[in-house]
N, C-alpha and C positions, 0 to 999 in steps of 0.2 A: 355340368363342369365345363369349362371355357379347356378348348381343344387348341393345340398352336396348328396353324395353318399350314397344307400337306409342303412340303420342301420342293424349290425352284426346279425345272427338269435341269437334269445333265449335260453342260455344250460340249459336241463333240468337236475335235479338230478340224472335219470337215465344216462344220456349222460357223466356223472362227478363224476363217480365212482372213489372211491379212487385207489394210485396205483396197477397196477397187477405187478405178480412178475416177468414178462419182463421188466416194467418201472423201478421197484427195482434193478435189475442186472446191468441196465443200467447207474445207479444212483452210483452203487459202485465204476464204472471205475474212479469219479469225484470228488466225493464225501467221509468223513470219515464216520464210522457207526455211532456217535456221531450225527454227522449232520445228517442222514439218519434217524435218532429216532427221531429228532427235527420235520422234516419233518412229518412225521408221526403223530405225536403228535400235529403240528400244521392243519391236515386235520379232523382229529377228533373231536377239539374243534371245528371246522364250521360247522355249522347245513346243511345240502345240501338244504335244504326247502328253504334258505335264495336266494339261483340262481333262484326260482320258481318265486318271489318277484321283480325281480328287473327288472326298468323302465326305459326309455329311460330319459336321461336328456332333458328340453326343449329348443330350441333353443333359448328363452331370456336368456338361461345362459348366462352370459361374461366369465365363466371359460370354457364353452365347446369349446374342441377341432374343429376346421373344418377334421381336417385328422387323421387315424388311428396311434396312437403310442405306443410302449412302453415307458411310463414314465421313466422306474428304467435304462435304460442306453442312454446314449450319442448318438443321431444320428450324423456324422460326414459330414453330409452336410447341415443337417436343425438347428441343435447345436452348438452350440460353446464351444471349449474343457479348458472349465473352469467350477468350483466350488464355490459354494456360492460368487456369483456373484451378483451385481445389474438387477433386472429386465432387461431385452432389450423385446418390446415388438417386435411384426411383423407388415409391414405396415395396417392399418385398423382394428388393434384388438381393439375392444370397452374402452379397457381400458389404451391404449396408452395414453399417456401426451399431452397437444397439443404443439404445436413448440413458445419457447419465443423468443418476439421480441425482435430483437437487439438493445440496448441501443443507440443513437449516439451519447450520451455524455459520454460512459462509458472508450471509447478510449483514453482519455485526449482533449486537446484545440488542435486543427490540426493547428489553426492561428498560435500556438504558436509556431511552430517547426524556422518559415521563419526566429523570428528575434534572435530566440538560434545560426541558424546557424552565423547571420551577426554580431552578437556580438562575437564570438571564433574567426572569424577573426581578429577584430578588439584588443582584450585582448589578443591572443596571448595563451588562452586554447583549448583542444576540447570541441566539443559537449556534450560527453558525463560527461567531468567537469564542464560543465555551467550547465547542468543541474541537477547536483547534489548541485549547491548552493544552500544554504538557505535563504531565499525572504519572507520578509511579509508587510503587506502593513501596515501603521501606521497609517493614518489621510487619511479621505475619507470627503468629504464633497461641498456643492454646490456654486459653486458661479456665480452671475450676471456679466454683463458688458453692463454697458448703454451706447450706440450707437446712432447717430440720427437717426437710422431705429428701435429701440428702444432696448427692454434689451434679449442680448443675456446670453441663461443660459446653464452655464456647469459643469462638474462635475473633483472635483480637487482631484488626490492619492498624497501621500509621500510614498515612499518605501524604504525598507532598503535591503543588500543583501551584503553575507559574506559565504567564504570559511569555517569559523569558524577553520583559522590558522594564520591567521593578517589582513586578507586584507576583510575591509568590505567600503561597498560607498551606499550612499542615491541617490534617482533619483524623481521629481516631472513630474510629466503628467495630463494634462487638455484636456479630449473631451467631446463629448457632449454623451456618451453613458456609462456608468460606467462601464465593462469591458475594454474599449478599453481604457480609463483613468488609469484603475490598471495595465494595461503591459506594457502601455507607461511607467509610470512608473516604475515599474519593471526595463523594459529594459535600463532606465537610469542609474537606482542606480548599474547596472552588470557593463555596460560602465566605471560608476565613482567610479571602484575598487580603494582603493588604500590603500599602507602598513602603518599597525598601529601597533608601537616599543611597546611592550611588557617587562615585565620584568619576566624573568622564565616562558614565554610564560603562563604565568597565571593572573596577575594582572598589572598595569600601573608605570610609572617608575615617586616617590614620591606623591606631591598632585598638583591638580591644577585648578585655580580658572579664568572662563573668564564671560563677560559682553557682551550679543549681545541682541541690541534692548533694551526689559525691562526686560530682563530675567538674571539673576545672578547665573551662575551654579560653582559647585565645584564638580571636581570628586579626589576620594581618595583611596590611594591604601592600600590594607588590605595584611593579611599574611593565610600562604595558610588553607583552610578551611573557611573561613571565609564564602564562596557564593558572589552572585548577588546581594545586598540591595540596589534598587533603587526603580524610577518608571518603571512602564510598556515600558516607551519610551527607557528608556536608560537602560533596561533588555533585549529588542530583541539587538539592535545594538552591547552590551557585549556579547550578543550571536553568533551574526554573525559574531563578530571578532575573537572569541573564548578568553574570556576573561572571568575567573574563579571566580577571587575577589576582588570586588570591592565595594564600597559604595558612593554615589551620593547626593547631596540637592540642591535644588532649591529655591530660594528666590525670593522677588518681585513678576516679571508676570510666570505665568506656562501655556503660549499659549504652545500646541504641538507642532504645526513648528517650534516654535524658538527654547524649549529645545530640538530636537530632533537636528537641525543646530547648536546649542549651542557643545550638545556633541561629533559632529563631530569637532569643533573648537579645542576641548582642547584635545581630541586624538592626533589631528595636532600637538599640539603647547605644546606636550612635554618637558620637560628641560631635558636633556641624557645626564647623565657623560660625555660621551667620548666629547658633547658640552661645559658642565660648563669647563673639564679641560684643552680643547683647550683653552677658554678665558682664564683663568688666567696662561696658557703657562706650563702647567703641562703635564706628560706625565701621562697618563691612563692604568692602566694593571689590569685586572681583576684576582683575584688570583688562585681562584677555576679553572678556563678555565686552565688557565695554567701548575695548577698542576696535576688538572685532563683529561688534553691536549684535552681541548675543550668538553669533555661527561657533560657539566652540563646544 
């Protein structure tokens, strides 16, 4: 067993006379007289009675040193040559930290990377742009299926997911585990990217009104400033397409699924100048673009 080393002897008062005048000479080579007076002045105020007094620290200290040092300068193998520093302690000092455990959720979803990558293939992004979209899940909720082995129960996502620069797509996923349901998901609505015409890449081009199921939706395009005034539902999807201003109502039934499928419908099913003016055999020219050769 490693023993600590027997303790320094005791200086008595006579042993610790103040300086003689060969310490003083020696002092000057280093030293200013300024300092040399401070010196002085600072061994006069200490009582020498007080070295007669003084006791060995006990080894319950947590501050006692195991080896002899000078405190007031830098060892350059046992210290490290930095200044007001964070604590570092040495292996087995009492008051060391103990070691936190590694999170293994704190890494992110590791499942998730498999189907980031097979989806950049498929959509024609990298990695790193898919997973910089914006993904939220919209409607979570459980549903049966009676069987004649009887009712099988699973758990049903909608998800929505957008560049939030036009192009946003919803995706639905059913398992029987509610994570594995919200990525299925997820990784649908990435797949069913698709581009939504904008007008001044901030709001929707005039108004428009569709019918799916029982649901009666109307979205309406505002001027700029105006915000987002809708539901929840059709707040994230203007989000993920990046769409600034707009206002929404719904009438009849307001099932989630449907107004959320609703509002993808009438994104779709835009009326666009450059359409109306083909039917009626008009030629379309936007002025602004032209004049300002496309900066608008």
């Amino acid at each position: 067993m490693h023993k600590r080393p027997p303790p320094p002897p005791v200086t008595h008062s006579a042993d610790s006379a103040p300086y003689t005048p060969a310490d003083i000479a020696a002092l000057r080579k280093h030293y200013s007289p300024a300092q040399i007076t401070s010196f002085l002045a600072g061994e006069t105020s200490i009582a020498r009675s007080d070295f007669d007094r003084r006791v060995r620290r006990s080894e319950a200290d947590p501050m006692l040193l195991r080896y002899l040092d000078d405190l007031s300068t830098i060892d350059p193998t046992l210290d490290f040559p930095t200044r007001h520093a964070p604590p570092e302690y040495v292996a087995g000092h009492p008051l060391q930290p103990l070691p936190v455990m590694e999170d293994p959720f704190s890494g992110g979803d590791e499942a998730a990377v498999p189907w980031i990558r097979d989806v950049s293939r498929r959509i024609g992004f990298s990695e790193g742009e898919v997973a910089k979209f914006r993904t939220k899940i919209l409607v979570t909720h459980r549903v049966v299926n009676q069987t004649h082995m009887g009712k099988i129960q699973k758990i049903y996502s909608l998800a929505v997911a957008g560049n939030g620069n036009g192009l946003v797509g919803i995706g639905e996923g059913k398992a029987v585990e509610h994570d594995d349901s919200q990525r299925m998901a997820t990784y649908m609505a990435v797949r069913n990217l698709e581009p939504i015409p904008r007008y001044e890449n901030r709001t929707i081009y005039g108004d428009v009104e569709v019918k799916l199921g029982a649901v009666e939706l109307g979205l309406y395009s505002r001027p700029p400033g105006f915000g987002v005034r809708c539901s929840q539902y059709v707040f994230e999807i203007a989000r993920c397409a990046g769409i600034h201003d707009l206002s929404a109502r719904a009438t009849r039934s307001r099932n989630p699924m449907n107004v959320i499928k609703a509002t993808m419908h009438a994104l779709r099913n835009q009326k666009l100048p450059e359409t109306i003016a083909r039917g009626r055999g008009k030629k379309f020219v936007d002025v602004r673009k032209v004049y300002y050769n496309g900066m608008v």
